[in-house]
N, CA, C and O atoms as a GROMACS GRO file, in nm:
protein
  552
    1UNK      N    1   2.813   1.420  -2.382
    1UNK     CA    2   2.674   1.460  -2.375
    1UNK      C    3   2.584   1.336  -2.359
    1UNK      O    4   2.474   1.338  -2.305
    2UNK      N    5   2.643   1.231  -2.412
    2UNK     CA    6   2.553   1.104  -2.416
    2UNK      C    7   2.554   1.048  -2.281
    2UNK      O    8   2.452   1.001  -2.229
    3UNK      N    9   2.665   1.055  -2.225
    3UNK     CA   10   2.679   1.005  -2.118
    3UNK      C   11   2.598   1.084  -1.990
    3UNK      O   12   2.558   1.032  -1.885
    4UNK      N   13   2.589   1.189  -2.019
    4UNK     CA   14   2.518   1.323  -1.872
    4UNK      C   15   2.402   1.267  -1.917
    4UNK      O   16   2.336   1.224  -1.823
    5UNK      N   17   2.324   1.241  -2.082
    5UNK     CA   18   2.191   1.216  -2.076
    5UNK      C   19   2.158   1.048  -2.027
    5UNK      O   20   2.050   1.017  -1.978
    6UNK      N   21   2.232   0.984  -2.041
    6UNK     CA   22   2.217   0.831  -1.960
    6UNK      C   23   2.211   0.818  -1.842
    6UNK      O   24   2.133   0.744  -1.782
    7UNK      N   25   2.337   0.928  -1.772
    7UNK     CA   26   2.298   0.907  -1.626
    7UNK      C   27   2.157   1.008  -1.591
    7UNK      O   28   2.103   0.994  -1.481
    8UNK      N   29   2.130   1.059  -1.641
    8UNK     CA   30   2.012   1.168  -1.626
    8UNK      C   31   1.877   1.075  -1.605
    8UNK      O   32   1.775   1.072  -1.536
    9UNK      N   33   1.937   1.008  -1.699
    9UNK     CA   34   1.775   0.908  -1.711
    9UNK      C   35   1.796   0.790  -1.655
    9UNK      O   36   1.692   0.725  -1.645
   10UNK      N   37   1.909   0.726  -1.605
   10UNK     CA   38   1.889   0.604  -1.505
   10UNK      C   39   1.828   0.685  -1.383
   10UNK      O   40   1.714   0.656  -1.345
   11UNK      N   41   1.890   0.773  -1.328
   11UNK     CA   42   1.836   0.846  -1.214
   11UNK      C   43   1.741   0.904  -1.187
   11UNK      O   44   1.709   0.940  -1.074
   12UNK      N   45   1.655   0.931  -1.328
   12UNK     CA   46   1.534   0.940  -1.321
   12UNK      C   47   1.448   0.810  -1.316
   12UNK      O   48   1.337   0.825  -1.266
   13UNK      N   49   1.484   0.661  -1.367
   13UNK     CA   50   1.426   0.572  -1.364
   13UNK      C   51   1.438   0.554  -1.214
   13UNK      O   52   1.329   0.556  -1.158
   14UNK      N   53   1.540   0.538  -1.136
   14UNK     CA   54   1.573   0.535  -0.996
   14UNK      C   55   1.480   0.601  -0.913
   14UNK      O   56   1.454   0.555  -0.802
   15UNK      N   57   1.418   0.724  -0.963
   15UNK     CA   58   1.373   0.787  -0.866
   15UNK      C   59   1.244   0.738  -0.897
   15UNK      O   60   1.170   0.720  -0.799
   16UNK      N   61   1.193   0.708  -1.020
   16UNK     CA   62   1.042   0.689  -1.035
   16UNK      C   63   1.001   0.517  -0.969
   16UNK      O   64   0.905   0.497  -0.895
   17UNK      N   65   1.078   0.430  -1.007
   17UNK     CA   66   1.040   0.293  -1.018
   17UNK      C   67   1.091   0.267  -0.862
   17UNK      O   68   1.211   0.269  -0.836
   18UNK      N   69   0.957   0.234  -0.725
   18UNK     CA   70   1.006   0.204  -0.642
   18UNK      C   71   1.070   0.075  -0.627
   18UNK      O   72   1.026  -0.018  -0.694
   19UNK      N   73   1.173   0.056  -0.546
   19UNK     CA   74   1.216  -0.059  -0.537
   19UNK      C   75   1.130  -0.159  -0.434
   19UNK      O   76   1.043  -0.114  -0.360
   20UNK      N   77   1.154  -0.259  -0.438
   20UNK     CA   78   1.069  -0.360  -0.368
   20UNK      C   79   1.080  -0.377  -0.206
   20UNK      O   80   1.003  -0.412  -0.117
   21UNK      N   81   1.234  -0.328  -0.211
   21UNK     CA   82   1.223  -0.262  -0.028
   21UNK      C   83   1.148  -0.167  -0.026
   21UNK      O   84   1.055  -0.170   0.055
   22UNK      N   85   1.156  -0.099  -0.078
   22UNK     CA   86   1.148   0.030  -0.056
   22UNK      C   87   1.002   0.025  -0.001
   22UNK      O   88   0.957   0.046   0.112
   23UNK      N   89   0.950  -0.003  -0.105
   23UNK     CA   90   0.808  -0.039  -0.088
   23UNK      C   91   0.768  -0.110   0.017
   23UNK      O   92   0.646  -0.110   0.036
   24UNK      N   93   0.810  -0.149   0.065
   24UNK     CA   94   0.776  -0.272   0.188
   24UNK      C   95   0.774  -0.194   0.262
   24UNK      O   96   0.666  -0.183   0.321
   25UNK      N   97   0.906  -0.081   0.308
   25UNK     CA   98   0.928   0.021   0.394
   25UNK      C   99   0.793   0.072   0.443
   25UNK      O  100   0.714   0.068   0.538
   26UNK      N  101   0.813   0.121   0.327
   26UNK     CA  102   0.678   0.253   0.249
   26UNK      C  103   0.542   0.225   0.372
   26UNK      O  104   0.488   0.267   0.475
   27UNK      N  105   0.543   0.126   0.271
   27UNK     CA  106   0.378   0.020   0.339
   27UNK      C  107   0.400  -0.002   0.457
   27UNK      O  108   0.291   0.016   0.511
   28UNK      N  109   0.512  -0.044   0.574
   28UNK     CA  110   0.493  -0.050   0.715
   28UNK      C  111   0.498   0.087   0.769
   28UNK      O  112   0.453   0.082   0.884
   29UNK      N  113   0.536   0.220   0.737
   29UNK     CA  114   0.534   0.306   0.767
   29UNK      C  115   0.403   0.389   0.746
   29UNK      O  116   0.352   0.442   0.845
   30UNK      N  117   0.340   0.403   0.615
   30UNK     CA  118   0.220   0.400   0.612
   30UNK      C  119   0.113   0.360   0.676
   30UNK      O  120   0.012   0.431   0.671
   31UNK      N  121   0.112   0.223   0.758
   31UNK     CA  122   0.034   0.154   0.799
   31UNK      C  123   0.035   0.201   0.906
   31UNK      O  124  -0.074   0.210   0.961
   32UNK      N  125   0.173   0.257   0.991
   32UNK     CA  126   0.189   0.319   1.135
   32UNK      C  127   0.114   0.436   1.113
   32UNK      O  128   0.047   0.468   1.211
   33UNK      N  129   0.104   0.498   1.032
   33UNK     CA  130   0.062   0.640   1.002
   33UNK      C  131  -0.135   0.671   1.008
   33UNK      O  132  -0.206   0.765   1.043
   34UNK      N  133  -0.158   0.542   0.958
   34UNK     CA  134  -0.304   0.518   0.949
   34UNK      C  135  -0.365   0.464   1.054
   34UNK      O  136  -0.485   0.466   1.081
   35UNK      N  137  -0.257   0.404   1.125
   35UNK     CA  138  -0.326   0.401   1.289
   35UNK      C  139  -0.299   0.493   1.355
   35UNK      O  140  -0.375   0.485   1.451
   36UNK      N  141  -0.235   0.582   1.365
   36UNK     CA  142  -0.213   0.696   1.479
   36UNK      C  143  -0.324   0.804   1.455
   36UNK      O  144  -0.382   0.882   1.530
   37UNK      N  145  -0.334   0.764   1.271
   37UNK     CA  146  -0.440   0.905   1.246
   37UNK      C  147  -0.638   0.875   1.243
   37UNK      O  148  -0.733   0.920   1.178
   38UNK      N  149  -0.620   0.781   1.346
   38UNK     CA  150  -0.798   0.764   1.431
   38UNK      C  151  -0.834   0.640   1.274
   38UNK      O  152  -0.940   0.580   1.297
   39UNK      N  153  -0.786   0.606   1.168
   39UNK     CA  154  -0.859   0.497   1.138
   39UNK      C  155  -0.809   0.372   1.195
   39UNK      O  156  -0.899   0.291   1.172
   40UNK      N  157  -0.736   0.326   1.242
   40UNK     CA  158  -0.692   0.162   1.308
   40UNK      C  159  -0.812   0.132   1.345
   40UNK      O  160  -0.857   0.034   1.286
   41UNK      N  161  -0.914   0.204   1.456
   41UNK     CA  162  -1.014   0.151   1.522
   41UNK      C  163  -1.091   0.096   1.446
   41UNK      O  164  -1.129  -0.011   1.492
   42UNK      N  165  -1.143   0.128   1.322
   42UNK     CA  166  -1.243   0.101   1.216
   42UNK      C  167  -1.172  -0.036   1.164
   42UNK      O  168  -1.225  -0.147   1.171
   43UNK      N  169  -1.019  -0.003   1.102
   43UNK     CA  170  -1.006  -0.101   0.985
   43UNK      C  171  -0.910  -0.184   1.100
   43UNK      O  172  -0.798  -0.180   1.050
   44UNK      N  173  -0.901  -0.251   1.219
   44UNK     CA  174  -0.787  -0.317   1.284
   44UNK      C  175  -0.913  -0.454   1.276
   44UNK      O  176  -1.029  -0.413   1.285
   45UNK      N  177  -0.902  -0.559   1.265
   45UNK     CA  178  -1.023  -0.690   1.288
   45UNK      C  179  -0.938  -0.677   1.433
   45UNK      O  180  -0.826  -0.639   1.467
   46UNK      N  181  -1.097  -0.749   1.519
   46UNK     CA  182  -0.994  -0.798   1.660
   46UNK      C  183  -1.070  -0.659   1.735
   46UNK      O  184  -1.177  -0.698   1.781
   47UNK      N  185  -1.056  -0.555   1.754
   47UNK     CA  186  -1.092  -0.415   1.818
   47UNK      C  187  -1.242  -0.441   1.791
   47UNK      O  188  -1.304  -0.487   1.695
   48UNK      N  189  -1.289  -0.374   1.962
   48UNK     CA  190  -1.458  -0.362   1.958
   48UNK      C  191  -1.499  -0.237   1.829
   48UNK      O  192  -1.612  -0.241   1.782
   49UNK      N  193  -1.402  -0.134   1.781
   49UNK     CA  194  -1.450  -0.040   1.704
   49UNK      C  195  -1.470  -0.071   1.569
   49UNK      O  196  -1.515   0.010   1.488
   50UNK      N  197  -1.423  -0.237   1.530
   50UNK     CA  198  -1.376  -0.248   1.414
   50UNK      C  199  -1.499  -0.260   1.323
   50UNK      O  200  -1.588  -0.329   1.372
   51UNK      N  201  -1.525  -0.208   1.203
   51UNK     CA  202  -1.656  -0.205   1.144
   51UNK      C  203  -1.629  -0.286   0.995
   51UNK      O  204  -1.557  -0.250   0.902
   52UNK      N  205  -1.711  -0.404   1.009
   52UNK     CA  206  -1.698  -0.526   0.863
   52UNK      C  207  -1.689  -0.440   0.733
   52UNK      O  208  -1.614  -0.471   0.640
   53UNK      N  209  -1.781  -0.314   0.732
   53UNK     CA  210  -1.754  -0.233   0.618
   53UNK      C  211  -1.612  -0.195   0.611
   53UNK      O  212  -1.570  -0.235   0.503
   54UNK      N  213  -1.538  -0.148   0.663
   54UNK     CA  214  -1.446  -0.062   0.667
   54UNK      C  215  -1.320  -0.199   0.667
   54UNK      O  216  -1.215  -0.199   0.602
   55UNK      N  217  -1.360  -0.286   0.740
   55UNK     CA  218  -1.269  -0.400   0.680
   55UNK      C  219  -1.245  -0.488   0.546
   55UNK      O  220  -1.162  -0.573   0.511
   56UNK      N  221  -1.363  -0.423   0.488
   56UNK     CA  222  -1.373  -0.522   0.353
   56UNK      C  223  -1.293  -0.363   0.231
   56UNK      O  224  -1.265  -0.369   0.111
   57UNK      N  225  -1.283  -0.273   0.305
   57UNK     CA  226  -1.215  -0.148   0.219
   57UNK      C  227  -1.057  -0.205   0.232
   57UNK      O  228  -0.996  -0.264   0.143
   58UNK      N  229  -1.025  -0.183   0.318
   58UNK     CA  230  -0.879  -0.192   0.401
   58UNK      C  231  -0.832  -0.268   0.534
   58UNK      O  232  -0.863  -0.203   0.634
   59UNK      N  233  -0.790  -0.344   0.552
   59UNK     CA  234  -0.775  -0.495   0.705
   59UNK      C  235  -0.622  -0.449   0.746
   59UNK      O  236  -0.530  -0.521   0.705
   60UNK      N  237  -0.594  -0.344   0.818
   60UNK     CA  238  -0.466  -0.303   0.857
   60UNK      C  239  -0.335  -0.400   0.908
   60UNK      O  240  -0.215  -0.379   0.920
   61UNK      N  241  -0.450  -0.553   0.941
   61UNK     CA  242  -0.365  -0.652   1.009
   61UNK      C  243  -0.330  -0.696   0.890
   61UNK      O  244  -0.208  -0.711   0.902
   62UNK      N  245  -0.370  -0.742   0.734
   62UNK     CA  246  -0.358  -0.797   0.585
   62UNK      C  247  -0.182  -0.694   0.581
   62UNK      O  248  -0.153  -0.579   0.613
   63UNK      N  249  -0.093  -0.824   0.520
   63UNK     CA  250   0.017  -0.784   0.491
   63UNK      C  251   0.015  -0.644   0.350
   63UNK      O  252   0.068  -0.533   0.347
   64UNK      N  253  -0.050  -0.698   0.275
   64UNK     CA  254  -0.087  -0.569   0.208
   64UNK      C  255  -0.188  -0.503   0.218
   64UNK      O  256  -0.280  -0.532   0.141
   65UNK      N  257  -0.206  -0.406   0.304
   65UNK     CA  258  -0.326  -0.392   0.324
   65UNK      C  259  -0.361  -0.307   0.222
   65UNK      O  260  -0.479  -0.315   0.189
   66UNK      N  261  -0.292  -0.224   0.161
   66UNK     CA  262  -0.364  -0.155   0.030
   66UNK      C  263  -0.452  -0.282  -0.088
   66UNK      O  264  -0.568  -0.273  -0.128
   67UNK      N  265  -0.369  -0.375  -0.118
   67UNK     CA  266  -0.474  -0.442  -0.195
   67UNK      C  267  -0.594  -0.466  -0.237
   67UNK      O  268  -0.619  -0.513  -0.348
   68UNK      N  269  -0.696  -0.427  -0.130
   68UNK     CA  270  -0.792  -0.440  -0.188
   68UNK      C  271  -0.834  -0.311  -0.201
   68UNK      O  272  -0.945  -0.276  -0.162
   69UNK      N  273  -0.779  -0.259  -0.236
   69UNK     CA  274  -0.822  -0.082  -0.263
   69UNK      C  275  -0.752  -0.052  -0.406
   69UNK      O  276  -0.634  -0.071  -0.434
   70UNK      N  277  -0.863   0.004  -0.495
   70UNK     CA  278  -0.833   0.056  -0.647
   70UNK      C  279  -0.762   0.202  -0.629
   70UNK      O  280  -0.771   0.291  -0.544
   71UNK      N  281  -0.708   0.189  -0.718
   71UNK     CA  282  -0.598   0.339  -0.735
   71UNK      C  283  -0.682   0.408  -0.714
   71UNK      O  284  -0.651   0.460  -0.607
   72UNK      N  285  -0.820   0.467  -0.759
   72UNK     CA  286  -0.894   0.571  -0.738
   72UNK      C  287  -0.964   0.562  -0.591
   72UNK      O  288  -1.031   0.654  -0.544
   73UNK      N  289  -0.938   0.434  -0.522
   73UNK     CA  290  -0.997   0.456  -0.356
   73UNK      C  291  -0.823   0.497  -0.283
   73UNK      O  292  -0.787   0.542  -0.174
   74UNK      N  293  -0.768   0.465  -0.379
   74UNK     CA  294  -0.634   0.523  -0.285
   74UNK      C  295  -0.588   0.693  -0.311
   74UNK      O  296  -0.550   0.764  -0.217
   75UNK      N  297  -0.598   0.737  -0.438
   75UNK     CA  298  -0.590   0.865  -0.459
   75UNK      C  299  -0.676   0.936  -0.395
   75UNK      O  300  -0.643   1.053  -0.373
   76UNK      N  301  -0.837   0.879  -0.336
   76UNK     CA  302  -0.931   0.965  -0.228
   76UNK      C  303  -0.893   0.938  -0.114
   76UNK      O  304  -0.891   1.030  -0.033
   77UNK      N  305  -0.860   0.836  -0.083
   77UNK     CA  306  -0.790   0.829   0.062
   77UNK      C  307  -0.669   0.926   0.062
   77UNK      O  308  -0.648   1.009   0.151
   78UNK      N  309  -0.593   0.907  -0.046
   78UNK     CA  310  -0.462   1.054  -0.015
   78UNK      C  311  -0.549   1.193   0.012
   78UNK      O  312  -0.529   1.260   0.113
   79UNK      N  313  -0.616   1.217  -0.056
   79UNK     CA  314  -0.650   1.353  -0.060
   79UNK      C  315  -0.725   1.373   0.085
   79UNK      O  316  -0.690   1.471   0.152
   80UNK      N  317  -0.808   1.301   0.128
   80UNK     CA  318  -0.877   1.284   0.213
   80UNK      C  319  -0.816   1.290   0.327
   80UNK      O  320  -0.849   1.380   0.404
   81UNK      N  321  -0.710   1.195   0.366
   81UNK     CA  322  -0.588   1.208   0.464
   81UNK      C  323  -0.518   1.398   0.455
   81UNK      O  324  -0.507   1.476   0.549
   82UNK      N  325  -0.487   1.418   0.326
   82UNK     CA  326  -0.405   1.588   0.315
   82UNK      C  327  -0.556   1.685   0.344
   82UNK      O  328  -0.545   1.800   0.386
   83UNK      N  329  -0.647   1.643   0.326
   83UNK     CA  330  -0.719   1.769   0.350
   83UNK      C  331  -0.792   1.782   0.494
   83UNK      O  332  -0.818   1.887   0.551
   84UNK      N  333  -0.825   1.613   0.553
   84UNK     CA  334  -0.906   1.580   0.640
   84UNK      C  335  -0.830   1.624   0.781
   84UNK      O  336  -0.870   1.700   0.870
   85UNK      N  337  -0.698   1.544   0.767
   85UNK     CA  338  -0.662   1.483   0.856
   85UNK      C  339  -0.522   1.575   0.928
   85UNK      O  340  -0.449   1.558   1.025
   86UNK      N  341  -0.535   1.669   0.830
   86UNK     CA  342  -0.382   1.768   0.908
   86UNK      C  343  -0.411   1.794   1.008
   86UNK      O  344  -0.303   1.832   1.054
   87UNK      N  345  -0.501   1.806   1.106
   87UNK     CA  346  -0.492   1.871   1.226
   87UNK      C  347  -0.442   1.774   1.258
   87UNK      O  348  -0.368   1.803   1.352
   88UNK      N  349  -0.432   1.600   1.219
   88UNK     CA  350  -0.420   1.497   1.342
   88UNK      C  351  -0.305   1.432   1.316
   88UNK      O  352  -0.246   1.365   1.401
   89UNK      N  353  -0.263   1.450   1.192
   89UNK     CA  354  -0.153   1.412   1.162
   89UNK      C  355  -0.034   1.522   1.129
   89UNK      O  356  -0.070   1.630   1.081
   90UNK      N  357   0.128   1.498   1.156
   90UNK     CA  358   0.214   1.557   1.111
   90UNK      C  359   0.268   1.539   0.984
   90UNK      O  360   0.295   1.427   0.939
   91UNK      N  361   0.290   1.680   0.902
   91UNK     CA  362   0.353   1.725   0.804
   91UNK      C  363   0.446   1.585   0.772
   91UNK      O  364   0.447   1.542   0.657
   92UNK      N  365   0.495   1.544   0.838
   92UNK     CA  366   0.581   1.453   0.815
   92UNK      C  367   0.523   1.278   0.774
   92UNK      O  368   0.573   1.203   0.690
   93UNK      N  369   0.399   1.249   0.871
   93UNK     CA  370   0.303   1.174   0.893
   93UNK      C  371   0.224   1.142   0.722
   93UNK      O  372   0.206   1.029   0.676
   94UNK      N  373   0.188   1.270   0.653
   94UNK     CA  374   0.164   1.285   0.521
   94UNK      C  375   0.226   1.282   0.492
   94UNK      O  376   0.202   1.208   0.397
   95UNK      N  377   0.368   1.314   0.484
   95UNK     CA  378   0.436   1.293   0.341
   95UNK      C  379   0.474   1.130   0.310
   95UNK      O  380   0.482   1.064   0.207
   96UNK      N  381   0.495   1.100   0.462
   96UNK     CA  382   0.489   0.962   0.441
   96UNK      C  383   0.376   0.884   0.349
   96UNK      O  384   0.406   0.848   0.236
   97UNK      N  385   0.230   0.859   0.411
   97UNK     CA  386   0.199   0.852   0.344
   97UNK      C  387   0.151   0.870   0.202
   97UNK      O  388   0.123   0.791   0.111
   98UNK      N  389   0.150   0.991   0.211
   98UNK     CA  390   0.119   1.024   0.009
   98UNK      C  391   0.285   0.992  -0.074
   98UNK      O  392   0.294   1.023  -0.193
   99UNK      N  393   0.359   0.954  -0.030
   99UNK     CA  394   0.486   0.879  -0.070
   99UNK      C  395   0.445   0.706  -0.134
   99UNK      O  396   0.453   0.647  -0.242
  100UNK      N  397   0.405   0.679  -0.012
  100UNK     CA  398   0.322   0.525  -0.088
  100UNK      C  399   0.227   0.490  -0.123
  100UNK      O  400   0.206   0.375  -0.162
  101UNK      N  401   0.138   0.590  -0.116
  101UNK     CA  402   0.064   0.581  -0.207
  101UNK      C  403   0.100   0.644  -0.371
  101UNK      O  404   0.062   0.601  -0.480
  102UNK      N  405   0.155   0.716  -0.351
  102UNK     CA  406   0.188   0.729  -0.497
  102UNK      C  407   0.289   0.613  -0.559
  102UNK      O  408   0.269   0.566  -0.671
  103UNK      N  409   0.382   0.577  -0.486
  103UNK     CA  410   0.443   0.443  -0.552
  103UNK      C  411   0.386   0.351  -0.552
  103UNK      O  412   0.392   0.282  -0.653
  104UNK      N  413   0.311   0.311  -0.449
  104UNK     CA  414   0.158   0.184  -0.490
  104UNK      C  415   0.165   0.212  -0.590
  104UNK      O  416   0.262   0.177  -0.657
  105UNK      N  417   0.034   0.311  -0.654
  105UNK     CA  418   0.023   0.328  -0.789
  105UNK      C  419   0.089   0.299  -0.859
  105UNK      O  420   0.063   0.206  -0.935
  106UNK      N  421   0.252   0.394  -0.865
  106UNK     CA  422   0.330   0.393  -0.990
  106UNK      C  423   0.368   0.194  -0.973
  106UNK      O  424   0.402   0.142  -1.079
  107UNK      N  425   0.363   0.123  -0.879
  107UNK     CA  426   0.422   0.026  -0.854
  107UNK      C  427   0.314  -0.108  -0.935
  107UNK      O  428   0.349  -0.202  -1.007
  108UNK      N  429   0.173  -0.066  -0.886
  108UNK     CA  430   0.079  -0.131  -1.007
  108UNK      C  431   0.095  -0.130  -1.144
  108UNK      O  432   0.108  -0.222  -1.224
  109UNK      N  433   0.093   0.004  -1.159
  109UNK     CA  434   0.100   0.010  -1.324
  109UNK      C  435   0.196  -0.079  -1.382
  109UNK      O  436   0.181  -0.164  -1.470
  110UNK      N  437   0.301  -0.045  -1.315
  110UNK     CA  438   0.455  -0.116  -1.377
  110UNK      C  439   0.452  -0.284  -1.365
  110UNK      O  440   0.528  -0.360  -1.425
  111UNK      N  441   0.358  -0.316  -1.284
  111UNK     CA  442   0.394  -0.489  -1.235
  111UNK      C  443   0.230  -0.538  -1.174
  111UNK      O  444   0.200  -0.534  -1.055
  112UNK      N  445   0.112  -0.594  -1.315
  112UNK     CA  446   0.027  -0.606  -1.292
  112UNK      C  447  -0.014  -0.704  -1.201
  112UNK      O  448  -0.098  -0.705  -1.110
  113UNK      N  449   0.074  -0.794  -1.251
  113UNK     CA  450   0.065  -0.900  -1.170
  113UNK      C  451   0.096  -0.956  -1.024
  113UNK      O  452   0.069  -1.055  -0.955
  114UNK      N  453   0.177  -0.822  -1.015
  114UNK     CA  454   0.222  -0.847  -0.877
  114UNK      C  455   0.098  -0.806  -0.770
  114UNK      O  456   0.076  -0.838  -0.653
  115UNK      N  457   0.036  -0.728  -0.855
  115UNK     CA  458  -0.100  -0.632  -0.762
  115UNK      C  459  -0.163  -0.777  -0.766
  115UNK      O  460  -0.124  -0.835  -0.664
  116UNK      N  461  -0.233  -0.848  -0.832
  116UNK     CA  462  -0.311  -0.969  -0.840
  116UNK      C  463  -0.257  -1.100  -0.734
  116UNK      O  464  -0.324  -1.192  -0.686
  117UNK      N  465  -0.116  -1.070  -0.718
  117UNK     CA  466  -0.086  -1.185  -0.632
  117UNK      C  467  -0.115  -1.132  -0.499
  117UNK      O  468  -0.165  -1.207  -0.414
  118UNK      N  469  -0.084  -0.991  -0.470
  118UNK     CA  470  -0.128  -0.935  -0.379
  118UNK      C  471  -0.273  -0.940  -0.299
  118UNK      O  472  -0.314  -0.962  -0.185
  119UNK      N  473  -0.318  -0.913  -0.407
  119UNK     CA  474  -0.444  -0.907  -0.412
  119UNK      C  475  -0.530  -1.076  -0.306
  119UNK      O  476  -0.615  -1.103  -0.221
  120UNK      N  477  -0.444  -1.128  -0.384
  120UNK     CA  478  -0.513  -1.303  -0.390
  120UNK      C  479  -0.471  -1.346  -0.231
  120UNK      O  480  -0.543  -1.410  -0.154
  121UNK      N  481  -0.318  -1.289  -0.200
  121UNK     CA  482  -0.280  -1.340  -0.081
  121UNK      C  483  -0.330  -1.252   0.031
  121UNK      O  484  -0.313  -1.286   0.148
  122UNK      N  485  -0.397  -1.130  -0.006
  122UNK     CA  486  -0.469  -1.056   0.162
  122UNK      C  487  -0.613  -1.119   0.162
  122UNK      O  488  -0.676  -1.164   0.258
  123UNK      N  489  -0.657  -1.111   0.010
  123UNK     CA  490  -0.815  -1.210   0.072
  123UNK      C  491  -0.833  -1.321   0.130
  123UNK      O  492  -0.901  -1.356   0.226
  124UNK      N  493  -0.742  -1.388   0.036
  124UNK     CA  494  -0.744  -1.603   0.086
  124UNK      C  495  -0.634  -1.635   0.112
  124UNK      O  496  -0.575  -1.713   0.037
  125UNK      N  497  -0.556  -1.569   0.255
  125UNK     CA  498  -0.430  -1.625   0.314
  125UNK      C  499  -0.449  -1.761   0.308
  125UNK      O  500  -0.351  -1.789   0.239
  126UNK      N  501  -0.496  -1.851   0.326
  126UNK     CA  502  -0.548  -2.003   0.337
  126UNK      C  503  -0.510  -2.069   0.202
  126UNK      O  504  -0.432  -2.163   0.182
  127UNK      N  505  -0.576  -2.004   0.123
  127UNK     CA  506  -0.624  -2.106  -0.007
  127UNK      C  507  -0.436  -2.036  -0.107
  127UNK      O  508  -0.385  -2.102  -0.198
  128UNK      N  509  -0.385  -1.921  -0.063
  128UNK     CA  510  -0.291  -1.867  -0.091
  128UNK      C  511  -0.174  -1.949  -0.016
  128UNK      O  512  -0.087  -1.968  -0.102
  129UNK      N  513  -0.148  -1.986   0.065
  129UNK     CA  514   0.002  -2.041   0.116
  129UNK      C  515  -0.050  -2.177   0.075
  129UNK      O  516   0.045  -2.250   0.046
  130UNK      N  517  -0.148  -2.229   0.064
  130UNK     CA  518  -0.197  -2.420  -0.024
  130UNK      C  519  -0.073  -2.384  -0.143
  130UNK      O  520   0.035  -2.442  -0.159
  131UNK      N  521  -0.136  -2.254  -0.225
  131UNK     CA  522  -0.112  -2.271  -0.380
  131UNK      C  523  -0.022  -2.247  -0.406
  131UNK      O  524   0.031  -2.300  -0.504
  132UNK      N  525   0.072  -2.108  -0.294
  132UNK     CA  526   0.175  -2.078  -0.309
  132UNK      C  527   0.304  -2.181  -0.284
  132UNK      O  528   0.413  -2.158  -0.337
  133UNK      N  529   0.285  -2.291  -0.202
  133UNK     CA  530   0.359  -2.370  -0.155
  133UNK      C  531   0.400  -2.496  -0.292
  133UNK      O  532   0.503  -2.561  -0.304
  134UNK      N  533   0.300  -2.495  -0.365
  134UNK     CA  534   0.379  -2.573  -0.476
  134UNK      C  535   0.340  -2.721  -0.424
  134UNK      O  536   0.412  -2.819  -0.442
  135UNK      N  537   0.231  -2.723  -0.364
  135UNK     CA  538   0.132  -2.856  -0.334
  135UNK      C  539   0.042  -2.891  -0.415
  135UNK      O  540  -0.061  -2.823  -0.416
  136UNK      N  541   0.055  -3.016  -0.514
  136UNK     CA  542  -0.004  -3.041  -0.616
  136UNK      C  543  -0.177  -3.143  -0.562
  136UNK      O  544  -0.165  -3.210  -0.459
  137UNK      N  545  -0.299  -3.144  -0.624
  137UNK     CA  546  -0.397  -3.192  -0.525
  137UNK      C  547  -0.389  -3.313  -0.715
  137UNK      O  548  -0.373  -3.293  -0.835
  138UNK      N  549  -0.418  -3.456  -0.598
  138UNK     CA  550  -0.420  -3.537  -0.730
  138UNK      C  551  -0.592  -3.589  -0.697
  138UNK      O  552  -0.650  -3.662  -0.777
   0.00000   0.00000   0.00000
């Protein structure tokens, strides 16, 4: 019995805690998903459609581009995408995304810091590969 309830619950940890591929996945697939479904033009820098507001929300070219978006601008963007956007997107198209966005989330909570490095390396790619590189300034 101990044993059915151990594997019960690694496999539930398995299913909850995305893995760090996984996530990577997640997020390039997502990102395909958010350009096909009419926002790229807004949030792509570089495109005549691209609007500074809508880039300072989300920068589709930023390796993470969720970063600068709070769980509660990402839970309205899910909903917003499932309610807005079904005519333009496929069943499949959503599940994708509301897949990573929900592990974003669950993926913040679990690893604060990782959101903060995130965070640090889509705003100040520049001042981020200086610091990340382990270059000391005397």
């Amino acid at each position: 019995m101990k044993l059915i309830f151990a594997l019960g619950f690694y496999c539930f940890c398995r299913i909850a805690t995305a893995a760090p591929e996984d996530l990577t996945i997640l997020r390039e697939q997502a990102r395909e998903v958010v350009k096909v479904i009419t926002c790229g033009g807004c949030h792509t820098p570089g495109l005549s459609s691209a609007k500074p507001g809508a880039l300072k929300i989300y920068n589709l070219h930023a390796p993470y581009w969720t970063a600068t978006m709070s769980d509660r601008q990402l839970t309205d963007f899910k909903r917003r995408i499932v309610a807005q956007d079904s005519s333009r997107a496929t069943p499949r198209q959503i599940q994708i995304l509301s897949n990573f966005i929900d592990k974003e989330i669950s993926n913040r909570a679990q690893d604060p810091t990782e959101r903060f490095r995130q965070l640090q390396e889509t705003k100040y790619p520049d001042f981020y590969k200086v610091f990340s590189s382990g270059v000391t300034l005397e």
